[in-house]
C-alpha positions in Angstrom: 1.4 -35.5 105.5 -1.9 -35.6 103.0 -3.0 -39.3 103.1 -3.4 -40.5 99.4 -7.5 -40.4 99.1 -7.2 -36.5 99.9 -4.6 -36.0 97.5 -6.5 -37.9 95.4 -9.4 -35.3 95.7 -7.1 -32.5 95.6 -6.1 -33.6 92.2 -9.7 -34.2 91.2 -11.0 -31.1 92.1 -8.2 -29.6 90.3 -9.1 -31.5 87.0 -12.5 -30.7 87.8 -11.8 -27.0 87.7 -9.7 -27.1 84.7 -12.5 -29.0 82.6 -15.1 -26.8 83.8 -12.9 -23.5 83.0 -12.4 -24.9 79.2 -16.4 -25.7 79.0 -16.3 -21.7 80.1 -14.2 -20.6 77.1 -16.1 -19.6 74.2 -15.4 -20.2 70.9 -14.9 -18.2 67.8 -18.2 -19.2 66.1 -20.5 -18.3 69.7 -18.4 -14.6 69.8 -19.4 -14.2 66.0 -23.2 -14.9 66.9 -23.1 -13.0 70.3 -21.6 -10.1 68.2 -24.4 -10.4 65.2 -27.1 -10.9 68.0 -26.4 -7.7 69.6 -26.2 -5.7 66.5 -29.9 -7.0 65.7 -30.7 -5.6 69.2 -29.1 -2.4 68.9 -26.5 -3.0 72.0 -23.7 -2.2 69.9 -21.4 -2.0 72.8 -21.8 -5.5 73.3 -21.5 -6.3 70.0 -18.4 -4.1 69.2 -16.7 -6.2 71.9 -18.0 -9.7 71.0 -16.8 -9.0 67.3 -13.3 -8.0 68.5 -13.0 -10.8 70.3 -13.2 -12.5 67.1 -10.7 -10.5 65.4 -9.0 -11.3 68.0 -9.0 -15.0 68.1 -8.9 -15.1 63.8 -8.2 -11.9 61.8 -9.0 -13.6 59.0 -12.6 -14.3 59.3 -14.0 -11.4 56.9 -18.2 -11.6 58.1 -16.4 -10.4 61.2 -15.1 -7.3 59.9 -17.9 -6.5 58.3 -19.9 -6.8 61.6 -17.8 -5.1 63.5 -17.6 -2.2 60.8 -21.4 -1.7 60.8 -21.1 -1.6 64.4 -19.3 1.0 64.6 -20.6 2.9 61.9 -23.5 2.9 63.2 -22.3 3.9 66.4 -20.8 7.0 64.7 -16.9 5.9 65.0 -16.9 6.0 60.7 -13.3 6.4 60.6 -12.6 3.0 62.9 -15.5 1.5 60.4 -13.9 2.2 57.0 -10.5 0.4 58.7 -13.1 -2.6 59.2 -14.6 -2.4 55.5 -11.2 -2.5 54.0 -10.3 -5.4 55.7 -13.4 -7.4 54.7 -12.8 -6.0 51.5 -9.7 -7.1 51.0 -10.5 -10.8 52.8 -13.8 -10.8 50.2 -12.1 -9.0 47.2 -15.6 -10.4 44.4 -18.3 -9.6 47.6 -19.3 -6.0 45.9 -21.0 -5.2 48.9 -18.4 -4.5 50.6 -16.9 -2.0 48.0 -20.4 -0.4 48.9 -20.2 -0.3 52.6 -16.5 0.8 52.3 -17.6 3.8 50.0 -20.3 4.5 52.1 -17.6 4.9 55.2 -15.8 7.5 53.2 -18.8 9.6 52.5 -19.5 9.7 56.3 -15.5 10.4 56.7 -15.7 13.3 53.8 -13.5 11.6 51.1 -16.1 11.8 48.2 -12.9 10.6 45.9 -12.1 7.6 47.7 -16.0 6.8 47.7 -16.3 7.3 44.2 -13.3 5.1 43.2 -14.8 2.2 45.7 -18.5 2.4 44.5 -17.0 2.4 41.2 -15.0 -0.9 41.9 -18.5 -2.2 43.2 -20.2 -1.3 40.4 -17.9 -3.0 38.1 -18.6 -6.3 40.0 -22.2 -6.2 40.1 -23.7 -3.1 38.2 -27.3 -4.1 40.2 -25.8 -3.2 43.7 -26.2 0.2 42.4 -29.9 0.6 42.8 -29.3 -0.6 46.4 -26.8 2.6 47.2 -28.6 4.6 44.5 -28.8 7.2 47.6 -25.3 7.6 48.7 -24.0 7.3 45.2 -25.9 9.7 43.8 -24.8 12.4 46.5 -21.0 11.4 46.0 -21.8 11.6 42.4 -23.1 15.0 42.3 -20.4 16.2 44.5 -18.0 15.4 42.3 -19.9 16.0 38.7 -19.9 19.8 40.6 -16.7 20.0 41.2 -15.4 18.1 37.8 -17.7 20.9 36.0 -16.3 24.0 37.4 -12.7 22.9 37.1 -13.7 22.5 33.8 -14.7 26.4 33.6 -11.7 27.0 34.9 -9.8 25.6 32.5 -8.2 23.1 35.0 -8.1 20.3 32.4 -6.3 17.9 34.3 -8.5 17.9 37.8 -11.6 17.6 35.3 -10.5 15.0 33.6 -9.6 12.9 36.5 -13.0 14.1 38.4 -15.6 13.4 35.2 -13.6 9.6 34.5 -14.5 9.4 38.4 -17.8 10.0 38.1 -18.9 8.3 34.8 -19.2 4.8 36.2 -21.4 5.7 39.4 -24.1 7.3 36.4 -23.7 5.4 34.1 -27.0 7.0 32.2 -26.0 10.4 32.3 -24.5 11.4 28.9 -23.9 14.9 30.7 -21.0 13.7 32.7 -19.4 12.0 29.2 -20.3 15.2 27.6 -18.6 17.3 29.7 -15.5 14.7 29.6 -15.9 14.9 25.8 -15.1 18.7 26.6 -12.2 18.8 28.7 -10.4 16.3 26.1 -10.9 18.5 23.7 -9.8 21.4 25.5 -6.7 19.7 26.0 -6.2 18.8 22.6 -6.9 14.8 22.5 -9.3 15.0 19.6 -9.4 11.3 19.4 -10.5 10.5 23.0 -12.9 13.2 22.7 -14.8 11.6 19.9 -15.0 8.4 21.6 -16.4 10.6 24.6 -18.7 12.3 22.7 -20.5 9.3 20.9 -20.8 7.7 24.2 -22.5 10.9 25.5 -25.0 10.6 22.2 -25.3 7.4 22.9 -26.6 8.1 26.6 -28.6 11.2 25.5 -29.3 11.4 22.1 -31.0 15.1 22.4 -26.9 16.1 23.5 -26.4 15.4 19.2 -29.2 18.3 18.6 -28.6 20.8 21.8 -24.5 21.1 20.5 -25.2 19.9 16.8 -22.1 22.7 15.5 -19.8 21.6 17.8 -20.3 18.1 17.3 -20.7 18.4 13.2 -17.0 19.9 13.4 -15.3 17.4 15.6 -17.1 14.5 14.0 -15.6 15.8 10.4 -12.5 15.9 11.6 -13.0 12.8 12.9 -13.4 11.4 9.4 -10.1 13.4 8.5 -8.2 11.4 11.4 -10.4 7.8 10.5 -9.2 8.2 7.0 -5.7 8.6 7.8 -5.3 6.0 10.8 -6.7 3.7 7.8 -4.1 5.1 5.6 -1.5 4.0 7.8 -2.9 0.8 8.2 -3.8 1.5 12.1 -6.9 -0.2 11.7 -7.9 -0.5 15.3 -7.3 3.3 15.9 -9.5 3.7 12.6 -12.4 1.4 13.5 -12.9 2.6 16.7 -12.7 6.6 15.5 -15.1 5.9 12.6 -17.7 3.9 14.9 -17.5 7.2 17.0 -18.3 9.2 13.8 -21.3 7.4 12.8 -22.5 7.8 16.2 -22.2 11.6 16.0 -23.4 11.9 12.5 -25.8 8.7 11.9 -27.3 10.4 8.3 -23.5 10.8 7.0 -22.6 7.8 4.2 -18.9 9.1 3.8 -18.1 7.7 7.5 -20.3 4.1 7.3 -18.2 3.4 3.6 -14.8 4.2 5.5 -16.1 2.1 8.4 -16.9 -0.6 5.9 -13.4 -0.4 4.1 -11.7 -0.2 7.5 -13.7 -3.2 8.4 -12.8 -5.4 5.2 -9.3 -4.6 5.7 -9.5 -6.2 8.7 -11.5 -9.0 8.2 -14.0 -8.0 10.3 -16.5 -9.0 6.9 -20.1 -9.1 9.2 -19.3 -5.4 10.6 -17.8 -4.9 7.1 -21.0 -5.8 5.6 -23.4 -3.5 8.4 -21.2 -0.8 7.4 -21.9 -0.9 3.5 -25.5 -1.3 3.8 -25.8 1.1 6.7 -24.3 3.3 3.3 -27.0 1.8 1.1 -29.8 2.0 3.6 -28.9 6.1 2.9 -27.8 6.3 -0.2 -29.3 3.2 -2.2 -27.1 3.8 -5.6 -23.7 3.9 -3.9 -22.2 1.9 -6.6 -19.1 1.5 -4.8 -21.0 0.1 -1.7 -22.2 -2.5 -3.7 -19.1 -3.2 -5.3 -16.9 -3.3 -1.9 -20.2 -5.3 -0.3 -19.2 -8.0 -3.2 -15.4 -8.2 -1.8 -16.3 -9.1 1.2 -18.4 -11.6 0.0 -15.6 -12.7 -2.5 -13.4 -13.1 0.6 -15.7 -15.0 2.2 -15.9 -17.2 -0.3 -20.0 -16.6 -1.2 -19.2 -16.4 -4.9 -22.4 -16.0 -5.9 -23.6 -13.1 -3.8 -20.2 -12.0 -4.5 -21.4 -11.6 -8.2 -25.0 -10.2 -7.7 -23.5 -7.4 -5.6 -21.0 -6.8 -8.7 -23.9 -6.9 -11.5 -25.3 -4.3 -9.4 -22.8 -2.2 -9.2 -22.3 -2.2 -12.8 -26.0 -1.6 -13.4 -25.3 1.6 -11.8 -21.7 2.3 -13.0 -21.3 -0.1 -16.6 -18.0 1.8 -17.7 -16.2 0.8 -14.0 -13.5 -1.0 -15.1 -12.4 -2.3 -11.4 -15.7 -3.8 -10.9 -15.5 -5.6 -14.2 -12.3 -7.0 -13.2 -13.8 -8.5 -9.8 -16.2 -9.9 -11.3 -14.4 -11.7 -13.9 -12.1 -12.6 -10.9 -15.4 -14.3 -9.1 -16.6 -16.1 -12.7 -13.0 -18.0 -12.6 -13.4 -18.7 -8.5 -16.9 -20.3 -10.1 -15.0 -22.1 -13.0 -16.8 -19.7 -15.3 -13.6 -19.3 -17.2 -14.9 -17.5 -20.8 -17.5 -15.1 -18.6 -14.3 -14.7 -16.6 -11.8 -13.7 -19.9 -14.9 -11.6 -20.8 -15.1 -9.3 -17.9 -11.0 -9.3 -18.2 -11.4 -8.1 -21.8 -13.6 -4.9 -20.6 -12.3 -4.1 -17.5 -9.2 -3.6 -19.9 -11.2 -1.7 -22.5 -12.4 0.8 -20.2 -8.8 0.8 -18.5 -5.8 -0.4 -20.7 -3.6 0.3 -17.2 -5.5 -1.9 -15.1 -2.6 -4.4 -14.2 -4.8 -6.5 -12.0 -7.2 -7.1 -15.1 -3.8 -8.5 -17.1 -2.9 -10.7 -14.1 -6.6 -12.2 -14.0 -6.4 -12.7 -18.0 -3.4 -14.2 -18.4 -4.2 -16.7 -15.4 -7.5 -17.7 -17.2 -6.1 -18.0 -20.6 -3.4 -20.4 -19.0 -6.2 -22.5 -17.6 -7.5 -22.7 -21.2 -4.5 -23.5 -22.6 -3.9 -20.4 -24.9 -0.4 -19.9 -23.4 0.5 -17.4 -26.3 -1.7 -14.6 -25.7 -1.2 -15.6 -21.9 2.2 -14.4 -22.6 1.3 -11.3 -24.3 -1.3 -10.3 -21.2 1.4 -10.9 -18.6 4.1 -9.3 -20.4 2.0 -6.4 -20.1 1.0 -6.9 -16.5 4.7 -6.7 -15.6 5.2 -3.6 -17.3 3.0 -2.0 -15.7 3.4 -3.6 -12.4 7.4 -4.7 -12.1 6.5 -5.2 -8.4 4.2 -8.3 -8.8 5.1 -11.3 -7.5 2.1 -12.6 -8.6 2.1 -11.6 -12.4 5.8 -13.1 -12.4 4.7 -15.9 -11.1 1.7 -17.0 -14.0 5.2 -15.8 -16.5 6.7 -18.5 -15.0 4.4 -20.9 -15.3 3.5 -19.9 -19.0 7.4 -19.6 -19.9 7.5 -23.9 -18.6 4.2 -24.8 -20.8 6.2 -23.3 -23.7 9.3 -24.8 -23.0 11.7 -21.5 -22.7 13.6 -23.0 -19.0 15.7 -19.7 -19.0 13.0 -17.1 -19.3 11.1 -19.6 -16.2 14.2 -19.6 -14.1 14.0 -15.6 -14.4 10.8 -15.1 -13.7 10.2 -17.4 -11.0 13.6 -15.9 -9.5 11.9 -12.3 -10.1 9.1 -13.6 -7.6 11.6 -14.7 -4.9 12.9 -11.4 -4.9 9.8 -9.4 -4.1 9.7 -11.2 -0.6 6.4 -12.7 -1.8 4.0 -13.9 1.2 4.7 -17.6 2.2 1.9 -19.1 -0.3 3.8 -17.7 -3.5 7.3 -18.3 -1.5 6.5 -22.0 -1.6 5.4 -22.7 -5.1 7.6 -20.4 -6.7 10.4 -23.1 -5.0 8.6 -25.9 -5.9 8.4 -24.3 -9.6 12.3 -24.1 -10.0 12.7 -27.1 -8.1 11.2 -29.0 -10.8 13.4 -27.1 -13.7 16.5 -28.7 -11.9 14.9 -31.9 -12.1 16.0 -34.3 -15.1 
């Protein structure tokens, strides 16, 4: 029987053992350096083990996979190393690097596809990291700018397509590989994309514009062809974006700016709007109707009197425009210019007795002068010639009240409801007959 001092000991050497065995055990953090320590050294053995003891202990700690993936890649196990990569990747989805070291693994594992997509995904995230790889990039690139080019010969539209998109973002300075995407969209009949394409190739390389000027000249006119009838259709964002392409491709060519510029205006884009009408100007400097769409714009924005400079000068060029005379008598009454207003009203309708527009705008002034009986007469004749305008029914009604005749208001105000007017005329068209009901 063990007396109570030896079992004492026993116990103490026990706990003794048991501390010093947990002093022993190393932790995570010491297995990380002892890995990154031996990679510096070259003892990648060591260090393959060190870091999988890691992994081990947390699979979760990316800077581990990435250690242990340029250990092995560098101990020629590339397959093993892209399984590492792709775990750090995925732990460290905005560290671009490793969408680099990850493409670089499939180059060594020859899947030039899967390292284009990957450097590509780096590149988005930091476009710098390219100069870094510029080596390995460039050979993946040219691998696959080869291989997108002869499918292309070949007339195997689909595997070009998806090969060229590849490779654009790893070159991203090379109109050639745009150009030759430019191609195989219009090989396969998607003129629009290859527009865009094109004008991004141009772009790139400008010398591209000159080395295939006949090929370009056609698909660039019938880019204006498409522009023009996206605008038509009032698909203004297929319209602007086919347009900018044009005037890429043909920079000297004033039709595509002005159909920029009205594309623009339409869609309240008035600064591009503006660009587009001079860049018309800056080629043909007495483009009456660039100056006269230039003062819209303005008009819309409310700069009444550049509005009006841009519409004298228009008219300098063109006196006997009649639609031009009507805007500007439209920006005199914005200014509270009301007789230079009725003035321009009067010849816009002298040189065009069918201008309904012109009616509307004299009738409105002449009811802000108070001469509601040739008001009458204008906008009796605005809404024969435009029964579909809520607006001229609208000053009728108003004209109709000053002189008293309720029934002829009602009717007319009524007429206005009934063309679905926009909200604006919708509410004081209500308001108007509102206030006939009223005692």
């Amino acid at each position: 029987m063990q007396s109570r001092g030896t079992r004492f000991l026993v116990l103490l050497m026990i706990s003794t053992l048991v501390l010093c065995a947990c002093s022993k055990a190393k932790s995570t953090e010491e297995y990380l350096q002892d890995g990154q320590k031996y990679l510096e050294e070259g003892d990648l053995p060591k260090a393959i083990a060190a870091l999988e003891q890691v992994i081990n202990k947390d699979p979760d700690l990316a800077e581990a996979h990435r250690l242990l993936g340029e250990a092995l890649g560098r101990s020629g196990r590339w397959s093993e190393a892209a399984d590492e990569f792709k775990a750090y990747q995925t732990l460290a989805k905005d560290d671009a690097a490793g969408y680099f070291l990850l493409g670089q693994a499939y180059v060594q594992t020859g899947d030039p596809g899967k390292a284009a997509t990957t450097f590509a995904q780096g590149i988005r995230i930091d476009p710098s990291l390219l100069d870094s790889y510029e080596e390995e990039v460039a050979e993946v690139a040219d691998d696959i700018l080869q291989a997108g080019r002869e499918a292309l010969e070949a007339d195997d539209l689909e595997t070009a397509t998806e090969l060229l998109t590849l490779v654009a973002p790893l070159v991203p300075g090379r109109g050639e590989v745009y150009f030759l995407l430019g191609q195989a969209h219009l090989k396969a009949n998607d003129t629009n994309q290859a527009l865009i394409t094109f004008a991004n190739a141009v772009e790139l390389s400008p010398e591209l514009a000159a080395e295939h000027a006949e090929e370009i000249n056609a698909l660039a006119e019938t880019g204006l062809g498409i522009g023009q009838a996206a605008f038509d259709a009032g698909d203004l964002d297929t319209a602007a974006e086919i347009l900018d392409a044009v005037t890429t491709l043909l920079p000297n060519e004033a039709r595509a700016y002005f159909l920029l510029g009205n594309v623009y205006n339409q869609a309240n884009r008035f600064a591009e709007a503006v660009d587009a009408y001079q860049s018309v100007l800056n080629l043909e400097p007495e483009s009456s109707s660039a100056l006269t769409n230039m003062g819209v714009v303005y008009y819309k924005l409310g700069d009444l009197e550049t509005a009006i400079k841009q519409f004298g000068a228009a008219l300098e060029l063109e006196p006997e425009d009649a639609e031009t005379h009507y805007l500007l008598g439209a920006a005199y009454v914005q200014m509270d210019e009301l007789e230079k207003g009725q003035a321009e009203f009067e010849q816009a309708l002298a040189l065009n007795e069918q201008l309904a527009p012109a009616y509307i705008g004299l009738g409105n002034v002449r009811i802000l002068l108070e001469d509601f009986e040739a008001a009458l007469t204008a906008l009796e004749k605005a809404v024969t010639l435009d029964p579909d305008s809520p607006e001229a029914y609208f000053a009728l009604g108003q004209v109709y009240i000053q002189l008293g005749d309720t029934a002829e208001a009602r009717t007319a105000l009524e007429r206005v409801l009934s063309l679905n007017p926009d909200p604006r005329w919708k509410e004081q068209t209500e308001l108007l007959l509102e206030s006939l009901d009223s005692p």
